[in-house]
VMD Tcl script that draws the C-alpha trace (Angstrom):
set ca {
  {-11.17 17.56 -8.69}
  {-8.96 16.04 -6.16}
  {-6.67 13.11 -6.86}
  {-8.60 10.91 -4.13}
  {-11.76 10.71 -6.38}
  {-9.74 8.78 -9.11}
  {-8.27 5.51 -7.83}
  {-6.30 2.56 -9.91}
  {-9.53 1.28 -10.76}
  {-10.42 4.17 -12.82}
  {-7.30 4.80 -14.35}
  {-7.55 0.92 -15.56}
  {-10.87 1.19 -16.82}
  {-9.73 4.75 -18.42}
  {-6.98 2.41 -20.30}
  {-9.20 0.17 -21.32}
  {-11.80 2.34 -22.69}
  {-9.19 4.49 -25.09}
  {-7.94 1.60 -26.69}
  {-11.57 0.28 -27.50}
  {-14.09 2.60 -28.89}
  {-17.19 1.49 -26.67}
  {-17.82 -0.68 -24.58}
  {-20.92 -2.09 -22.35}
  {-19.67 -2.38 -18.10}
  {-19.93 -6.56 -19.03}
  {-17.40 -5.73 -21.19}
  {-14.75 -3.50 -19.51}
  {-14.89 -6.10 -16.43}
  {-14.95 -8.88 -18.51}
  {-11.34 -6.54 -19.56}
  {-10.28 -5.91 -15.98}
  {-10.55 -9.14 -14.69}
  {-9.77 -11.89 -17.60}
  {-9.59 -14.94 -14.84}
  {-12.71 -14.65 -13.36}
  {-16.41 -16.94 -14.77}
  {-19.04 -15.26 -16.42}
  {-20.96 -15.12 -13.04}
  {-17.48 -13.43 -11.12}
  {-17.38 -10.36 -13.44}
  {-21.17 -10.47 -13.56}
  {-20.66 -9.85 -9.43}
  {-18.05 -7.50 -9.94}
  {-19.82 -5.33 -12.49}
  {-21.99 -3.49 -10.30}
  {-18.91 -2.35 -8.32}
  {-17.27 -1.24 -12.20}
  {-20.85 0.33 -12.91}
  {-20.31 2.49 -9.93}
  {-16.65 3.64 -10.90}
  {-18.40 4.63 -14.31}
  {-20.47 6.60 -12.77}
  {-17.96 8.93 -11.13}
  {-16.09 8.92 -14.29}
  {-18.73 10.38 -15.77}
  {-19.48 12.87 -13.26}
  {-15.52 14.23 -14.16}
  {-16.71 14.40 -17.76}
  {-13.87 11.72 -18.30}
  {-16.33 9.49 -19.98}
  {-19.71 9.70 -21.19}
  {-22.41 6.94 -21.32}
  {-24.75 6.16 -24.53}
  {-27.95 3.92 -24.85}
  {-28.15 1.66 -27.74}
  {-31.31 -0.91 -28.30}
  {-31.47 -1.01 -24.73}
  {-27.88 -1.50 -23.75}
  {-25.53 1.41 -22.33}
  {-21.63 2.17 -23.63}
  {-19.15 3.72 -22.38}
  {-16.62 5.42 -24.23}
  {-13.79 8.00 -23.37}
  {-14.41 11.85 -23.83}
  {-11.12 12.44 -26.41}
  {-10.84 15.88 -24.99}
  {-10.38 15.24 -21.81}
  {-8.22 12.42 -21.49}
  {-5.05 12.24 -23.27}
  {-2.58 9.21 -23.39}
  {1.10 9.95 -23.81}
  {4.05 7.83 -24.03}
  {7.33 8.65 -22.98}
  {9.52 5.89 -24.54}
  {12.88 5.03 -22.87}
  {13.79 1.91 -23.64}
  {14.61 0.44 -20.46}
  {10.83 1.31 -19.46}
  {8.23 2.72 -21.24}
  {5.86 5.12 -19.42}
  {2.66 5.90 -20.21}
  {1.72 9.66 -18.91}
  {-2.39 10.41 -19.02}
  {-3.08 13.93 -18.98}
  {-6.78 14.10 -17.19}
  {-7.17 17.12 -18.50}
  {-8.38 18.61 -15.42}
  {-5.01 19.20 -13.67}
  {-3.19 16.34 -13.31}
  {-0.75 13.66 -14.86}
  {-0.82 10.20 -14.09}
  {2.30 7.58 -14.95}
  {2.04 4.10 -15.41}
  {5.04 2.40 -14.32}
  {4.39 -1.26 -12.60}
  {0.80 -0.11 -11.52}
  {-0.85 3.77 -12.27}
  {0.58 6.61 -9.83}
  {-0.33 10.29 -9.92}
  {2.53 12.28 -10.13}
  {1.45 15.41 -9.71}
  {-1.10 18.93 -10.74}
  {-0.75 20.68 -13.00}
  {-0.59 25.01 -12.43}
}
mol new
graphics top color blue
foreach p $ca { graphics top sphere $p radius 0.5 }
foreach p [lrange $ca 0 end-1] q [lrange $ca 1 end] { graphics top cylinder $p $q radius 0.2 }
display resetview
């Protein structure tokens, strides 16, 4: 896995799918983008479906059918939220479990692999 196949995108839709349990792709763009109309995020989640995809492809998440409807939820094992909290800025660390960390500071940054 190299860094380039996981981009800010991911790492927000990552975030969004370990604090909620499951969600449908409505739902995590409906998340991602909070200004846009029904029929905006309806637009935009085809491009979100497509990031799911690849997340799933990393094992990062995995995808389940319910009465015809498909969620999304994180694999626990493989994704790991830490925070390191200093009080003049919290950081939030992700360990991907597949070799790398990533830091949130004012937007998501990979900081670097792990041996």
């Amino acid at each position: 896995v190299n860094k380039m196949e996981i981009n800010n995108q991911d790492l927000k839709i990552l975030n969004i799918l370990y604090k909620n349990k499951s969600l449908t792709a409505y739902e995590i763009t409906r998340r991602m983008f909070p200004k846009l109309n029904s029929d905006g995020i309806r637009a935009k989640t085809n491009s979100i479906k497509y990031r799911l995809k690849r997340l799933i492809e990393l094992n990062l998440i995995i995808e389940e059918k319910e009465d015809n409807t498909n969620y999304y939820s994180i694999v626990k094992e493989n994704v790991q939220f830490t925070r390191t909290s200093q009080a003049s800025s919290p950081k939030r660390t992700i360990d991907l479990g597949m070799g790398f960390w990533i830091r949130r500071n004012s937007d998501w940054e990979i900081l670097n692999f792990k041996e």
